[in-house]
C-alpha positions as CSV (number, residue, x, y, z in Angstrom):
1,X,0.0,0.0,0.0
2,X,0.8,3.5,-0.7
3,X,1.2,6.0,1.4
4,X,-0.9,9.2,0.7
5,X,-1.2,12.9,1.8
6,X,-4.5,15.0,0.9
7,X,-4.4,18.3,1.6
8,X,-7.4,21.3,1.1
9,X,-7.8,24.7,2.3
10,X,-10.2,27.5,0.9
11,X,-13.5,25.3,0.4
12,X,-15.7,27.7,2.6
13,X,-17.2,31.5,2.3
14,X,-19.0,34.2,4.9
15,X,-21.9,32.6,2.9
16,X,-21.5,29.0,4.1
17,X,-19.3,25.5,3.5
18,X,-16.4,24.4,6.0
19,X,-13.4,23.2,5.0
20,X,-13.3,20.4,7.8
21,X,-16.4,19.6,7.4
22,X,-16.1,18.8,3.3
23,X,-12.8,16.9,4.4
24,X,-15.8,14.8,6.5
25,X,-17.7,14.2,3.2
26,X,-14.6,12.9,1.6
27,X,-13.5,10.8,4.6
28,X,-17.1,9.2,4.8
29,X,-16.8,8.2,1.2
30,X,-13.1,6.9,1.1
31,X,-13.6,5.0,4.3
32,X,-15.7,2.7,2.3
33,X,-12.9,1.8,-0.6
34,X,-9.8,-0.4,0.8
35,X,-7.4,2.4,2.8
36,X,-6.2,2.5,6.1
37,X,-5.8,5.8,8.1
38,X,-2.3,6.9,9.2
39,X,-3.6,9.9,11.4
40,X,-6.2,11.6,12.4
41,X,-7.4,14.2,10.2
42,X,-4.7,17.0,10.6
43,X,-6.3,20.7,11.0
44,X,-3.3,23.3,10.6
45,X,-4.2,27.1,11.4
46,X,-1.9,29.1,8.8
47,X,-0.5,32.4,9.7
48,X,-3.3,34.0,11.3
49,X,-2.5,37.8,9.9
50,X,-2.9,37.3,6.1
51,X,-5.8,39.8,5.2
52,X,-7.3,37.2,2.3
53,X,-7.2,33.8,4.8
54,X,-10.4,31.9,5.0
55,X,-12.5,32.5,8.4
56,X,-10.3,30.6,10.5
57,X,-7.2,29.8,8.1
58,X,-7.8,26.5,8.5
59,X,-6.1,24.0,6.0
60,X,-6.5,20.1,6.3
61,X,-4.9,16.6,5.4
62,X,-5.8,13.2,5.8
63,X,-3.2,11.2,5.9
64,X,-3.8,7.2,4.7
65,X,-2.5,4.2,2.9
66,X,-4.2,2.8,-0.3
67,X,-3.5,1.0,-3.4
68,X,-5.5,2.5,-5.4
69,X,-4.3,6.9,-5.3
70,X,-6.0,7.5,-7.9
71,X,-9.2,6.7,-7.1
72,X,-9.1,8.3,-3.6
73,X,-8.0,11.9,-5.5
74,X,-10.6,11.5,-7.9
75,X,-13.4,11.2,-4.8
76,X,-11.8,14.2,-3.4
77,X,-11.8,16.1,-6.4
78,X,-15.3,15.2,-7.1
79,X,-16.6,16.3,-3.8
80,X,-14.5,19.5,-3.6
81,X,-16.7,20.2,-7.3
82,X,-20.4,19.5,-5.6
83,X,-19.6,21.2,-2.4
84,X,-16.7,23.9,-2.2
85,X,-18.0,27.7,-2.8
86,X,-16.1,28.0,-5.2
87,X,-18.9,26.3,-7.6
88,X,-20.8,29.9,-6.4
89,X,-17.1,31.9,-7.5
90,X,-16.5,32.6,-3.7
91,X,-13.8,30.4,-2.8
92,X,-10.4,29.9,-4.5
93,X,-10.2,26.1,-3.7
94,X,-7.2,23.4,-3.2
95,X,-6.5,19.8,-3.4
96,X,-3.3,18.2,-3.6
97,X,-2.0,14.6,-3.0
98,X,1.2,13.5,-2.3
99,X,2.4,9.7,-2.7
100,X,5.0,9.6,-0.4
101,X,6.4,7.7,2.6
102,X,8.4,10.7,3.7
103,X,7.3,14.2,3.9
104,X,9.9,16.2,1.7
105,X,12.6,18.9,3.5
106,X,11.4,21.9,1.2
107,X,7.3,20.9,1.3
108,X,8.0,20.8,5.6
109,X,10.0,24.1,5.0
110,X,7.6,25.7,2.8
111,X,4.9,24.8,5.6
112,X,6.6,26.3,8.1
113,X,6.7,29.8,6.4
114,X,2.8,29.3,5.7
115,X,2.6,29.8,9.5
116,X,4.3,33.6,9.9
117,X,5.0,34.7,6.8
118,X,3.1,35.2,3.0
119,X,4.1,32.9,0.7
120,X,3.5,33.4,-3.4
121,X,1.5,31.1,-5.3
122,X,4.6,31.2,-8.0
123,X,7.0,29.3,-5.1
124,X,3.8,26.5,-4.5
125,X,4.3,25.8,-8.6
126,X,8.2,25.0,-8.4
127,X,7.4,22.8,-5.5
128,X,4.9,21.3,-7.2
129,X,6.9,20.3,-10.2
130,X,9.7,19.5,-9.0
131,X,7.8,16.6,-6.9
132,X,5.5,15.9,-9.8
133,X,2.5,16.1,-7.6
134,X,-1.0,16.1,-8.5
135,X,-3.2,18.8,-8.0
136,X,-6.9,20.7,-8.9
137,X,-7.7,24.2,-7.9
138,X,-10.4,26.4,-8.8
139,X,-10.5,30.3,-8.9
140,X,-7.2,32.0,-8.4
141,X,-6.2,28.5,-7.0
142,X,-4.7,30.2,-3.8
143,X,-6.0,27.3,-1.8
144,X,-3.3,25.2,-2.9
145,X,-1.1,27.1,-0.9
146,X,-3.0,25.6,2.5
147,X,-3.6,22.5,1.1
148,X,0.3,22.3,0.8
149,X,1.1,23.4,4.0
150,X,-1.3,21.0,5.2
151,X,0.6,18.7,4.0
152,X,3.9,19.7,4.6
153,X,2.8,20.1,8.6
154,X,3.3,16.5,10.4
155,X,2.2,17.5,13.9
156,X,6.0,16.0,15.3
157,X,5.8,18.8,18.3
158,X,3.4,20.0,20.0
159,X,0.0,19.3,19.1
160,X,-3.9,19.3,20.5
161,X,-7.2,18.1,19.4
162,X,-10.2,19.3,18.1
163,X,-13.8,17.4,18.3
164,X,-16.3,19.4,15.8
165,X,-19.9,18.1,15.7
166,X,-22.3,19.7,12.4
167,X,-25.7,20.5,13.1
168,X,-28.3,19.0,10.3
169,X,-29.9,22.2,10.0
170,X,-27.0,25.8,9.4
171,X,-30.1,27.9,10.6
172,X,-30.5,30.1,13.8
173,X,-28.5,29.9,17.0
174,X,-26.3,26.9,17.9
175,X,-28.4,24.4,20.0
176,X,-26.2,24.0,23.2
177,X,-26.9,24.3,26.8
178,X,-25.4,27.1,28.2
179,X,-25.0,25.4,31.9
180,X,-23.9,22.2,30.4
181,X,-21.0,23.9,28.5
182,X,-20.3,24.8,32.6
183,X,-20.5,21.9,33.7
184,X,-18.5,19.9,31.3
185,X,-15.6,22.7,31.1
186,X,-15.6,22.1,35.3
187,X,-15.7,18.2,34.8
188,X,-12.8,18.1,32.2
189,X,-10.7,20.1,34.0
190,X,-6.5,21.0,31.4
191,X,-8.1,17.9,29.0
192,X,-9.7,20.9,27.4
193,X,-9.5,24.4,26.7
194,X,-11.3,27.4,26.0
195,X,-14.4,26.1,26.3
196,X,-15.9,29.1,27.3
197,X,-15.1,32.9,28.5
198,X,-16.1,33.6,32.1
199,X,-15.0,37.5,31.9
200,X,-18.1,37.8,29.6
201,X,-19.9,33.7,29.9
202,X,-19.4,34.0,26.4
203,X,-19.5,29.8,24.6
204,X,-16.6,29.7,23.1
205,X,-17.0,26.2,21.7
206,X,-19.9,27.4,19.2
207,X,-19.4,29.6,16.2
208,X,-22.0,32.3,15.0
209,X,-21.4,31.9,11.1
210,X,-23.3,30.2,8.6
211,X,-21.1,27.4,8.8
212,X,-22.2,23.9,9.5
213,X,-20.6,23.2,12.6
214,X,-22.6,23.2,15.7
215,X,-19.9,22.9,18.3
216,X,-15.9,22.3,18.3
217,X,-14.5,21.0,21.6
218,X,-10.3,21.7,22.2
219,X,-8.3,19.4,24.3
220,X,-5.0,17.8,24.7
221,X,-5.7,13.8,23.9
222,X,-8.8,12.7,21.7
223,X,-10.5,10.5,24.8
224,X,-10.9,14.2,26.9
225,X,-12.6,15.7,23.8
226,X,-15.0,12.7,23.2
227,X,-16.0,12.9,26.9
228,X,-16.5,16.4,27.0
229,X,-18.9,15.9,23.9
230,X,-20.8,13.5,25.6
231,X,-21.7,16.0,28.5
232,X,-23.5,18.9,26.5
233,X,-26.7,18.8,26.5
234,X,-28.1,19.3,23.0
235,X,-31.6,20.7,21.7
236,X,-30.3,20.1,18.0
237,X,-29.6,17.0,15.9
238,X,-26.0,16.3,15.1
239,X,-25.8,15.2,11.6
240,X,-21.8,13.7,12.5
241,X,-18.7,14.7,14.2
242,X,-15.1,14.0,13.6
243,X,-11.9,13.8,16.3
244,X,-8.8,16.5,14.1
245,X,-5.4,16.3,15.3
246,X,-4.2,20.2,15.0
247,X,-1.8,23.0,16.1
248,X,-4.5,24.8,17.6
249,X,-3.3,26.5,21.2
250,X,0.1,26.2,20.8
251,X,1.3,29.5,19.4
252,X,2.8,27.6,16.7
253,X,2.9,30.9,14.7
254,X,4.7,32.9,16.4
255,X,8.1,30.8,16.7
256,X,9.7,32.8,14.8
257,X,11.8,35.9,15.9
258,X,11.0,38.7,13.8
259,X,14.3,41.1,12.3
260,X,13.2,44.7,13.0
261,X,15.7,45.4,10.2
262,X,13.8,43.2,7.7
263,X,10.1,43.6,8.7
264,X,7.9,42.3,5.7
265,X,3.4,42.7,6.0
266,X,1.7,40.4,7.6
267,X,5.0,38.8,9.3
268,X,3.9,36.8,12.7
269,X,6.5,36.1,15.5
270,X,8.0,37.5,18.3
271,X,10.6,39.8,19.2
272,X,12.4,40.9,22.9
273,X,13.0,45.0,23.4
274,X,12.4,47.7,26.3
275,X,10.0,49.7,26.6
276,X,11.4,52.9,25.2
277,X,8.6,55.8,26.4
278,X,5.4,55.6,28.5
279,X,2.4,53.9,27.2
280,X,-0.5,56.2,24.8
281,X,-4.3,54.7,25.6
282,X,-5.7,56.8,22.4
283,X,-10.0,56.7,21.5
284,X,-11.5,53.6,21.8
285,X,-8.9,52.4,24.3
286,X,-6.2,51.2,22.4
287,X,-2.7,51.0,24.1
288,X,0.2,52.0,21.7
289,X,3.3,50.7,22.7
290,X,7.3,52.0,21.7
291,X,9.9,49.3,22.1
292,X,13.6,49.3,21.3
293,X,15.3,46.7,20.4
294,X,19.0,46.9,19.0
295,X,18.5,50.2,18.5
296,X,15.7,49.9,16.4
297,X,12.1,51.1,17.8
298,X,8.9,49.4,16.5
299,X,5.5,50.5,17.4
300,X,2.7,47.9,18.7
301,X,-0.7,48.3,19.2
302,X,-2.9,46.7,22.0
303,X,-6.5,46.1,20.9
304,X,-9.2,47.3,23.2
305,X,-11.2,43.9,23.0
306,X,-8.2,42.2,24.8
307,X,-9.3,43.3,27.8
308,X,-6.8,42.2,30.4
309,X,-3.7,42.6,27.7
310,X,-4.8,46.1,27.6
311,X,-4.7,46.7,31.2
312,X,-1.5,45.4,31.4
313,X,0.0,47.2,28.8
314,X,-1.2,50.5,30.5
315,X,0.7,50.0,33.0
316,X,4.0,49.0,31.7
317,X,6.4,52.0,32.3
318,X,9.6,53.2,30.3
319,X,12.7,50.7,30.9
320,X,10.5,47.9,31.1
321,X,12.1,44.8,29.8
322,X,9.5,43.0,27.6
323,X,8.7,39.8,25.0
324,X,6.3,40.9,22.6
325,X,4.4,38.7,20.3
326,X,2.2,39.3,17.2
327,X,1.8,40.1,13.5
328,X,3.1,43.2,11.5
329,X,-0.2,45.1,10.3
330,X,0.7,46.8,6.3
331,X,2.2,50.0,6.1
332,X,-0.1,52.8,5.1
333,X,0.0,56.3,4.2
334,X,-0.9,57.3,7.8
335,X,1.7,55.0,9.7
336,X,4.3,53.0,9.6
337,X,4.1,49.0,9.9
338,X,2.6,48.1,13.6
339,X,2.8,45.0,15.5
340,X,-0.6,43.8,16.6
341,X,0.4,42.5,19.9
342,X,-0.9,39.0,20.9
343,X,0.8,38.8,24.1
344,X,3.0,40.2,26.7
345,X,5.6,38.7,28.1
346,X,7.2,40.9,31.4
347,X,10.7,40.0,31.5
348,X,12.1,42.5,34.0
349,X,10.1,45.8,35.5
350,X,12.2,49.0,36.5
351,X,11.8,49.9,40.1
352,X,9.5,53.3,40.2
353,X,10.4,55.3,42.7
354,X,8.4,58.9,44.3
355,X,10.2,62.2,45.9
356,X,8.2,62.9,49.5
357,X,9.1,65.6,51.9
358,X,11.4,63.9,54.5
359,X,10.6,62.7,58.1
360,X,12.2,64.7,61.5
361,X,14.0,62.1,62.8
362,X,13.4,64.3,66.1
363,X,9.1,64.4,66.4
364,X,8.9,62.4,63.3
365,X,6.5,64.7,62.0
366,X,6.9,65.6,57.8
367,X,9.1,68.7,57.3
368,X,7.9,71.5,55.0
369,X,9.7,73.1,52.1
370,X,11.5,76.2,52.8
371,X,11.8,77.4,49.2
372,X,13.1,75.3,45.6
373,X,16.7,74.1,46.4
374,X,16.8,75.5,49.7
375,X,15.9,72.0,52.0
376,X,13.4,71.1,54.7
377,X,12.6,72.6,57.9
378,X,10.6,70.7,60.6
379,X,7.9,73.4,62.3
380,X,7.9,72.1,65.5
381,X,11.3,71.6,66.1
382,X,13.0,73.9,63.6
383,X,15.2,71.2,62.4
384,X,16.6,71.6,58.6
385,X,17.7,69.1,56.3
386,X,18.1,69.8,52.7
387,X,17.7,65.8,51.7
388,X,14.3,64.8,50.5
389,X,13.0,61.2,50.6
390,X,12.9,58.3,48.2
391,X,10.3,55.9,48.3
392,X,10.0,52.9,46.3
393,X,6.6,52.4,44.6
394,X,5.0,49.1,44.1
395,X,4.3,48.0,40.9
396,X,0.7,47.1,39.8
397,X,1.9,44.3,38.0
398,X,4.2,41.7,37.6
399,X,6.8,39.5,35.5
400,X,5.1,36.5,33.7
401,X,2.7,35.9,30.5
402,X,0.2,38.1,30.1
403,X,-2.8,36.8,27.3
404,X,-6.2,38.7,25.8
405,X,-9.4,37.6,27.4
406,X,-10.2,34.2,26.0
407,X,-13.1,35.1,23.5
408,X,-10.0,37.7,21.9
409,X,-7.7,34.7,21.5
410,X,-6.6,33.6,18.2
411,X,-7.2,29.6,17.0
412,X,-3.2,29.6,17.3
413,X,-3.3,31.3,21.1
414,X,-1.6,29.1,23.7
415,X,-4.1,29.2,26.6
416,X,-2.4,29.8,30.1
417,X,-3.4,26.3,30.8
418,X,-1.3,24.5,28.1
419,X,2.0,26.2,29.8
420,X,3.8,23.1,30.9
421,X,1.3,20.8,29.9
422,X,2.2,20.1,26.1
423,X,1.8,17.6,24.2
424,X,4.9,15.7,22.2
425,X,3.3,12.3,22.0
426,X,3.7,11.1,18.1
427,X,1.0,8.1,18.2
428,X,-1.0,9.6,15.7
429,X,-3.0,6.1,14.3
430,X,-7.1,7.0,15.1
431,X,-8.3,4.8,18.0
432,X,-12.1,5.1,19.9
433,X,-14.4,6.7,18.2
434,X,-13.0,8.9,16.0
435,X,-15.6,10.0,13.7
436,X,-19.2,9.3,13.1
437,X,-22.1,10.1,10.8
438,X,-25.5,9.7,12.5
């Protein structure tokens, strides 16, 4: 048997579709021909700042062994025809497979720059010749881009896993109980993850698009995810769900350090500096930032929605020693490139200090001012000094990560209760219940 790699990406619109949910449809149907999977199916997040992704930049591969390649790319290729929007002209599909038992050096490369930087369609077609790998695209065919990074994205550090059950009907408002979604994120305790927001009790395991899904559960093995399905209480029909193996929560994006000497659009990654002037809160409640690092100083903007980020940010102080992480926003006519923060990591804080009119060491009673430059004098006991006092002032906040409120995470976003708790384990085969159509 062969080994095979299908990868898709741009299958969905603001009008409808899923990408992982069409890679459902095709799993259903080659399931039933002679293959045996190698993986779950894989769901990578791309880089998160490129202004024409999909909703979620979401590109996936199943990975699987079959004799017969042909036939499983011609299922795919059918099914991506009937039920991508591009069939409506709103979707610039992708589908490519790769016979291979080893992923290539450049297709793994060429992944990893799907994940912080932009990558040109013309740089997917050398790759794709040189290999001699099939492919079908519709529209601009940009989707092949995902559907090769997809492919080119094993999984082999850290990893989680997403459960994602699709509603029968895409109309209304996502049939899940509220107090169940409570329950089970009490119940399932660092299996899962941002299952919902308690600054606002905002679901975070349901979407609000047109989409199909109905719920998508995050955790850190496949058996916490099924459980935590089986706790919700439904007052919908689930028409399947499937178990993805993903990158999801574990800021896979932003491993690379950015060169303020090199800054391109749409860069993600991360780069160390010090604060360089106090913090700007402008309308709206945006925090602008000025860091220097090597001499160079880079702006970065702290989105009001982030809540807690932007509190923290306020009160970060000049001298501050901070890691900042993000993506660089395009360069306009009004300003420069900015870094859209996405975290804040406090390194080291300076120690703020306060003048105060000193003590008589006599009646300990505070001394009054006698005139600018002249000293102190106490009243009572007409005692002069001409030191003032220097008193430390303690810091509202402290060193450590600091992270938007969960509903203003990214897919990518490592929670703060992955920290310490990821997952290396390379055991990829399916077992349990994996996926299912009702």
């Amino acid at each position: 048997m062969i080994s095979v790699h299908l990868g898709l990406d741009d299958t969905d619109s603001n009008e409808g579709m899923c990408t992982t949910y069409l890679t459902t449809i095709i799993l259903q149907r080659i399931l039933k021909e002679k293959i045996s999977m190698i993986d779950y199916p894989n769901l990578i997040r791309l880089n998160p700042n490129i202004p024409w992704k999909t909703r979620g930049n979401a590109a996936l591969c199943l990975r699987l062994r079959t004799d017969n390649p042909n036939k499983i790319f011609k299922i795919a290729k059918n099914s991506l025809i009937k039920y991508s929007e591009s069939r409506k002209g709103k979707a610039n599909s992708g589908l490519i497979m790769l016979c291979s038992e080893q992923i290539p050096t450049e297709i793994k490369n060429f992944s990893k720059r799907c994940l912080y930087e932009s990558v040109k369609i013309s740089e997917l077609k050398k790759i794709i010749k040189s290999h001699q790998i099939e492919y079908f695209g519709q529209g601009t065919k940009r989707g092949l881009i995902g559907a090769l990074a997809a492919i080119g994205n094993t999984l082999s550090s850290d990893h989680t896993y997403e459960l994602i059950g699709y509603r029968k009907n895409n109309n209304g408002e996502r049939g899940v109980s509220l107090t169940s979604v409570i329950k089970m994120d009490n119940c399932t305790g660092l299996s899962t993850f941002n299952n919902i927001d308690y600054n606002n009790y905002r679901v975070l395991i349901t979407p609000h698009g047109k989409d199909p899904i109905c719920f998508a559960i995050r955790g850190n093995n496949s058996s916490g995810v099924y459980k935590a399905m089986t706790m919700l209480e439904l007052y919908e029909p689930i028409e399947r769900f499937a178990i993805f193996r993903t990158n999801q929560g574990t800021n896979e994006h932003l491993k690379n350090e950015l060169n303020l000497n090199q800054l391109k659009s749409f860069q993600s990654g991360y780069t160390n500096g010090i604060i360089n002037k106090k913090p700007i809160t402008k309308r709206g409640g945006h925090v602008f930032l000025e860091i220097k690092s090597k001499n160079i100083i880079m702006n970065c903007a702290v989105y009001s929605p982030s809540i807690t980020l932007k509190k923290t940010a306020r009160k970060l102080e000049k001298g501050d020693s901070i890691e900042i992480g993000g993506g660089i926003r395009k360069k306009s006519k009004k300003y420069n490139r900015i870094l859209n923060v996405e975290y804040i990591k406090i390194n080291n804080l300076v120690q703020k200090t306060k003048i105060k009119n000193p003590i008589c060491k006599k009646c300990k009673k505070t001394m009054k001012s006698i005139g600018q430059e002249k000293g102190f004098r106490c009243k009572k006991c007409s005692v002069k000094t001409k030191k003032s006092e220097i008193h430390a002032i303690k810091r509202e906040i402290k060193t450590g990560l600091y992270l938007p409120i969960p509903s203003s995470q990214r897919h990518l976003t490592k929670p703060n209760n992955r920290y310490g708790k990821e997952n290396y384990k390379t055991k990829n085969k399916p077992k349990g219940t994996w996926f299912k159509v009702f």
